[in-house]
N, C-alpha and C positions, 0 to 999 in steps of 0.2 A: 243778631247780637253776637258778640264775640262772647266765649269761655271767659268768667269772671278771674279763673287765676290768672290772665293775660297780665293784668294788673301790674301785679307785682313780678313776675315771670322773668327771669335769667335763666339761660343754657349755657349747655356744657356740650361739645362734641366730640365724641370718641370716634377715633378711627381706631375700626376692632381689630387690624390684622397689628397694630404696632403697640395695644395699650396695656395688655396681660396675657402670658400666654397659663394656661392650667395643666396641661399637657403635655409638657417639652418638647414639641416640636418645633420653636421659634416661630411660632405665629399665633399673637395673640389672637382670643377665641372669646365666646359667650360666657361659658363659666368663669375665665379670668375677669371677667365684667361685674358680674355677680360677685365674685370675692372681692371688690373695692368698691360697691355701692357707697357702702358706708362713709369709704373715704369722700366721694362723690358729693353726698348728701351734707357733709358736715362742712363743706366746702362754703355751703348756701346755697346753692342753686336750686332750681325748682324741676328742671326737664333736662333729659339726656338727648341731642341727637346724634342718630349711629348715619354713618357710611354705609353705601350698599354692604349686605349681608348675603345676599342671596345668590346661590349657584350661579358661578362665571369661568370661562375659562381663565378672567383675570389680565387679559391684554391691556386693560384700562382701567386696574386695581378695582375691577367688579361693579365698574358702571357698563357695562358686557355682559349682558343680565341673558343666559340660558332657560333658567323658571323662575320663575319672581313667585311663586308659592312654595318656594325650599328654601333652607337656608344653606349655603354653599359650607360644604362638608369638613372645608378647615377653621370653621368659627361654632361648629358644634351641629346643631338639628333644631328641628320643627320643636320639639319639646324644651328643648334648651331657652328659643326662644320664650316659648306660655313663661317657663318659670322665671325668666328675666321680667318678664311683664309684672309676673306677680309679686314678685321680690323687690321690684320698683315701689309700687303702689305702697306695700305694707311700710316704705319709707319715706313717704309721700311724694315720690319721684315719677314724673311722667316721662314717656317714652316716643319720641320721635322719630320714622322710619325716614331713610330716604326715598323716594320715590324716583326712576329713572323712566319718565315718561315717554319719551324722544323715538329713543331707539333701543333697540336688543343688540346682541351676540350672533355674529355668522352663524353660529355655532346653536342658536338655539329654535327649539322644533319650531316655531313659527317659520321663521326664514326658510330652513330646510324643505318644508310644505309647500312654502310658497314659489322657491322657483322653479319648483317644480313648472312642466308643460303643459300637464294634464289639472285642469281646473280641480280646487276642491278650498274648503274651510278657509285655509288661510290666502289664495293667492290675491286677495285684493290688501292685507296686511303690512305692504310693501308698495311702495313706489318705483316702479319699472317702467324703464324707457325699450323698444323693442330695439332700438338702435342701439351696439352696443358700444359706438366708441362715442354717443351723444353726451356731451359734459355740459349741457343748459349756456344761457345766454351769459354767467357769469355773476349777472346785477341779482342784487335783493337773496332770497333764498330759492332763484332759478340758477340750480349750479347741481353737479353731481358730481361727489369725490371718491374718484377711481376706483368704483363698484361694478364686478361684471359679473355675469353667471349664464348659465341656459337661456333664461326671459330678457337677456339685454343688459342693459345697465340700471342699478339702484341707488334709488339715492340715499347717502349717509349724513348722518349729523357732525360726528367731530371725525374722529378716524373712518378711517376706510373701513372696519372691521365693526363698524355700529351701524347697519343698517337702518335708514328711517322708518316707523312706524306711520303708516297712509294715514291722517287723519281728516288730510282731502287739502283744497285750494280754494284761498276766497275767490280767485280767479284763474280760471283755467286757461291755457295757453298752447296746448298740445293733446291731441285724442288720447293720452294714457291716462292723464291725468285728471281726478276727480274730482266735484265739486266738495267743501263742506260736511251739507245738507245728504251726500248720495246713503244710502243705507249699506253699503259698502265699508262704507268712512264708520259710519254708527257702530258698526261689527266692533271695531278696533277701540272705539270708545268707550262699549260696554266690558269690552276686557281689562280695560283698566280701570273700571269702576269695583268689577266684580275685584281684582287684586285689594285694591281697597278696602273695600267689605271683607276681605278672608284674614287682612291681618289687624284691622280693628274690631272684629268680633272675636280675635284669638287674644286683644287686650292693649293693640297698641292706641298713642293716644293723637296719631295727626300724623302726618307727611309730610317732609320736604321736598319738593318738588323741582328737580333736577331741569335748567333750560326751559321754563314751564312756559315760556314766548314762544317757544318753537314749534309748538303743535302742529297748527294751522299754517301752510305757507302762503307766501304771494299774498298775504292779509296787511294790506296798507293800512295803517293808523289801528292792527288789530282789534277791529272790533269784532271779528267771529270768533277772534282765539279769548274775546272777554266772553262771548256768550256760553263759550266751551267750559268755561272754568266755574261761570256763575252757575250754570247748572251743577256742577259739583258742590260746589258752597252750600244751596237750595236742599241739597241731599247731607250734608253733613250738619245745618242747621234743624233738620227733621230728625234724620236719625242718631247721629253723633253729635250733641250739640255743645259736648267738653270738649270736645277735641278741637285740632289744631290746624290750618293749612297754609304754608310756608312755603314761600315762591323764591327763587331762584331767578328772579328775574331782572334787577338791576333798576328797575323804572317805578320806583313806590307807590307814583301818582297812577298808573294805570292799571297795576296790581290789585289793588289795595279796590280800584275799582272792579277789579274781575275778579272779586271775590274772594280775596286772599286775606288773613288776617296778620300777617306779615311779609313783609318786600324787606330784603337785604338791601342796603344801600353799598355800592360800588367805595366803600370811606377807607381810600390808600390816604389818605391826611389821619391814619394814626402812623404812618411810615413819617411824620412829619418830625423831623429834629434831628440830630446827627450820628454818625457811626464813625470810628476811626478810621475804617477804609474808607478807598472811594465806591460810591453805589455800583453796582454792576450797570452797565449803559444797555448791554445785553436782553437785562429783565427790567421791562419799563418801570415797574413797581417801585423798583428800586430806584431808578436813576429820578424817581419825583421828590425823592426823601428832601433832598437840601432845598429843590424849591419851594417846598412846602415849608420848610423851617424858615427859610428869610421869608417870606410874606403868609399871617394865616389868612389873613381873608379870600382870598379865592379858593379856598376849600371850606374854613367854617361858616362864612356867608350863606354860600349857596345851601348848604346845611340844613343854617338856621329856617331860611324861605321854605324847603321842601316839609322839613318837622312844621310849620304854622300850612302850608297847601293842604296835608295832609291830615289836619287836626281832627279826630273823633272819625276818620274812615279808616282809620288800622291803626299797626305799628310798622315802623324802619326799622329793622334790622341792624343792628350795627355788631362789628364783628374782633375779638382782639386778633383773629388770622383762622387760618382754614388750610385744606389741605393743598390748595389752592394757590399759595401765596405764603413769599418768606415769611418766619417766624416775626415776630414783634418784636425780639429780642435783639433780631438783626440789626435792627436800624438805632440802637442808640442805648446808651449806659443804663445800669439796673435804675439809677435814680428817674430817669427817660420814662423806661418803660413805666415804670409806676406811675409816672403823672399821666400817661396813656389813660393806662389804666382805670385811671381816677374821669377820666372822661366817659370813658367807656359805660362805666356805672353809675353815671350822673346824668348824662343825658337822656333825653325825652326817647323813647322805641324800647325797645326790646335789646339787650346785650348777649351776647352769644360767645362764649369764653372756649378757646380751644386748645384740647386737652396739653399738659404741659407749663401753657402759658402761665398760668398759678405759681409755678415755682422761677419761671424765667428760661426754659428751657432755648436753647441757640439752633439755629438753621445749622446744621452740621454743610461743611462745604465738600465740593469734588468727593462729588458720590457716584458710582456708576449706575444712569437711571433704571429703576424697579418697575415694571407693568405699567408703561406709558408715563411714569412720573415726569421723568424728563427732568428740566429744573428746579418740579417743587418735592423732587425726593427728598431734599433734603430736611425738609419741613414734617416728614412723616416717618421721623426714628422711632426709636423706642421709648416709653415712658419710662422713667427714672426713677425707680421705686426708692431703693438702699444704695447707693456706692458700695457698700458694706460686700456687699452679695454678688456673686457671680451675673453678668448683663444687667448690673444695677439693678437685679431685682425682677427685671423684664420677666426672663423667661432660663431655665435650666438642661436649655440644650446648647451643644456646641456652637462657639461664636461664629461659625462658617454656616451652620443654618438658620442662624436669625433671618427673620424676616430682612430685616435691615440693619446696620452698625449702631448699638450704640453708641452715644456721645462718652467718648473715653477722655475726655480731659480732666486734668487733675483738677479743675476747679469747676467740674461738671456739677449744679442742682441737682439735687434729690428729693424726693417725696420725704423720710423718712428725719432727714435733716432741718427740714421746713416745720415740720410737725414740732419737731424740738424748741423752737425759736430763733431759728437760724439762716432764717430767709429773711429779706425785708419784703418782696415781692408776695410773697404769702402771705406774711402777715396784713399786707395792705390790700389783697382781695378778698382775704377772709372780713377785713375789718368792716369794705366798703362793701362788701353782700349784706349783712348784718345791719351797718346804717342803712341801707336802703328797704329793708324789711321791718324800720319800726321809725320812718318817714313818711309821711302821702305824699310830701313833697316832692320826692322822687319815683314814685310810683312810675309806670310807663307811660301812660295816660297824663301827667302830670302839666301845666301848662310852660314853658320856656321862656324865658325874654334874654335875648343878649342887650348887655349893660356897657360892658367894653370890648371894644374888636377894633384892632391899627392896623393901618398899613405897615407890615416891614417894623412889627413890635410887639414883644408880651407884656401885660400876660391877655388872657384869654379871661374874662368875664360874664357868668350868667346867671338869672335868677329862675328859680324851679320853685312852683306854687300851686299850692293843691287846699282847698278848703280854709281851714285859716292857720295854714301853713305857710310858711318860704323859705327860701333856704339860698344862702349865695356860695357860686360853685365860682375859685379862682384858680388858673392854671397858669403856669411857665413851665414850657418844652425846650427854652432855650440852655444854655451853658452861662447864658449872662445874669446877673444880677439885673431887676427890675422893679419898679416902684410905681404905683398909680395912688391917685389920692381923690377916696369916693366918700365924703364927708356923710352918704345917706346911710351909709351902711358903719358907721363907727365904733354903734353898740352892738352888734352883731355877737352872739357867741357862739367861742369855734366849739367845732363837734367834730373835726378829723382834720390834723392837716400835718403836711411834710417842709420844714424849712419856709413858713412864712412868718412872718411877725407885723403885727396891728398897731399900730402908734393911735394917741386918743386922739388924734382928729381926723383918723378916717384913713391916714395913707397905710396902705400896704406895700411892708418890701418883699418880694419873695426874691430869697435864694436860687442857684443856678437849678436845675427841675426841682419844683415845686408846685405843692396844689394848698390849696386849702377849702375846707367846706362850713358854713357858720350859719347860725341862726340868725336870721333877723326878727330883732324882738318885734312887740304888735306896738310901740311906740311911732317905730320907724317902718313901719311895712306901707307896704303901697296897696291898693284895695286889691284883691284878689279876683 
């Protein structure tokens, strides 16, 4: 059984090096975290998830994990974290860690141990080829990226500089290489069970789990990398049974079977709708924006099938951005973003708001890339506290040691301004966390129907039904005026919307981005 707060459950995620700093060193830390809980909590959400915290050299913003039982020394200490733990709860805010299953840091004593010559504790922790210029056959996850040292070549997950953690092979193909099942492999898996157990018995409340497909290699149709995880679930439904396990894995349907009680869904269809430039062709993400605007059904189709596949075996993840991927703000007018938005927290899964997006925060461009950022430095400025304030609030060290620039534009969001009433983009998440916390209808669990969906037309139409509730959720992400005429839904009464209007025989016009959300009375409901 899943944690009953699943239910209702929105997150927030902080990326701690950019979101307060407490200490003037321009990198935000733990205590700055703690001094805006509050802000956090009044927001609505119900759970925090943080970004690797723990000891990295930071080649890859500290997914380059050195000890994953410390907290890396520029976000504060081991104690820092207990008292975020506890300063959460007494707000009723739960705590989700990331988890970097995959791989470690050159740099960290496992590795160091292991390539060693001379056999000891860690050398089976690693996947080593004796050959050193061997780079695998290329296909599948047989490949090695230009990893060398004393034992040969190692293999790595993303950079060269993340060596892979053995957790073995559903099929083996070469004498280095281990099966699964070897007790070898076991070593490696109990070590990250024990990490598990050390930071939710010090308060935390669940995992996000970083590439959590990639465990097991050479595992065709993963079914040993599902056995690997359901035994972890089996352990967290025993002993943790609030907490939380959050995959990073992109495939719901098979997640969701291996034990996860959310799978992220891959949803670039909130990039759907326009931006005054042109998309970057560069960054695919981007160059999908305007296909997604002229037609939605080949993104919210497939959607809707995976949310009905998936019904009562978890939740979808759905995300407004990540540190991952351009801001949401990128692809289209504050009015845009808001109708996003309005999706975002109305649809069936789990919503996952990232930190910024509340106020409208922009992809800052032509950034020189930070610790592996690359293109999505831009998506990981600084939070925006005041304008008022030196680094907007950020942080009170000099603007040359910030973490990163913040957004200096004269018509930059602020935390501080929003608060005032001076956002529309706040106002409209503050408003839709709130409905959605005194609806079932919208619940996460809640059941879905799409009602209208065109080819190459808005708006977007769905019904959300829980108990003897329903609710009709209407959206247009275009720039056009739009009009559909659903005569079932006539008496309907609104309970949130932006530029639509209801004629009494059922048409609706919505204005260029526009949502609307409405009650359907129990005259007009359809059986639940």
């Amino acid at each position: 059984m899943a944690p009953g707060w699943l239910r209702k459950a929105s997150f927030y995620q902080v990326y701690p090096q950019s979101f307060h700093d407490s200490n003037g060193d321009g990198i935000g830390d733990i205590p700055g975290v703690i001094a805006k809980l509050d802000y956090i909590r009044n927001l609505g959400v119900d759970a925090i998830w943080f970004n690797p915290w723990y000891e990295s050299p930071f080649r890859d913003a500290g997914y380059d994990i050195t000890d994953f039982y410390k907290v890396a020394k520029r976000y504060g200490s081991n104690a820092d974290a207990k008292r975020l733990f506890a300063e959460a709860h007494k707000r009723g805010l739960k705590i989700i860690l990331d988890l970097v299953v995959g791989h470690t840091s050159l740099d960290c004593k496992w590795f160091k141990e292991s390539e060693k010559p001379e056999r000891n504790a860690y050398s089976d922790y690693y996947v080593w080829s004796p050959i050193a210029y061997y780079r695998g056959s290329g296909k599948g996850d047989d490949y090695f990226i230009s990893g060398w040292g004393p034992r040969g070549a190692f293999l790595a997950n993303y950079y060269a500089v993340q060596p892979a953690l053995n957790f073995g092979y559903a099929r083996t193909e070469h004498p280095w290489e281990l099966r699964y099942d070897d007790p070898r492999c076991r070593a490696t898996k109990d070590e990250i069970i024990r990490i598990m157990r050390f930071w939710m018995d010090m308060g935390a409340d669940g995992f996000r789990v970083d590439m959590a497909s990639s465990v097991i290699k050479r595992d065709d149709g993963k079914k040993k990398t599902i056995a690997f995880w359901r035994e972890i679930r089996r352990m967290f439904d025993r002993d943790y049974p609030e907490n939380v396990l959050i995959s990073e894995w992109f495939d719901p349907a098979t997640a969701l079977k291996a034990g996860f009680h959310i799978d992220f869904c891959y949803n670039s269809f909130w990039r759907a709708g326009y931006r005054p430039e042109k998309p970057d062709p560069n960054w695919p993400q981007m160059a999908m924006a305007e296909t997604h605007f002229t037609d939605p059904v080949p993104a919210i189709g497939p959607t809707f099938e995976l949310i009905q596949k998936t019904r009562k075996k978890g939740y979808i993840g759905f995300y407004s951005g990540n540190h991952d991927s351009a801001r949401l703000r990128y692809y289209g007018s504050e009015a845009n973003t808001i109708v996003k938005l309005a999706m975002l927290f109305t649809l069936p899964g789990t919503p996952f708001l990232y930190y910024g997006d509340e106020i409208g925060m922009r992809y800052v461009e032509n950034l020189t890339p930070k610790e592996g950022g690359e293109r999505r430095t831009g998506s990981r400025t600084p939070m925006q506290w005041d304008t008022a304030f030196v680094n907007a609030g950020f942080s009170t060290a000099a603007k040359e040691k910030l973490y990163l620039p913040v957004d200096d534009s004269p018509d930059a969001p602020c935390v501080a301004e929003a608060i005032k009433g001076n956002n529309a983009t706040y106002d409209a998440v503050t408003r839709l966390l709130a409905l959605r916390k005194q609806h079932v209808a919208l619940d996460n669990d809640a059941d879905a129907e799409l009602v209208y969906l065109r080819h190459r037309r808005m708006p977007i139409a769905y019904v959300r039904a829980k108990g003897n509730e329903e609710l009709l959720v209407i959206l247009n992400s275009s720039r056009n005026v739009v009009s559909v005429r659903m005569p079932k839904y006539k008496d309907a009464e609104e309970l949130l919307s932006q530029s639509v209007r209801m004629a009494p025989d059922g048409t609706f016009t919505l204005d260029s981005c526009s949502y609307g959300i409405y009650q359907i009375r129990r005259t007009n409901r359809r059986r639940a």
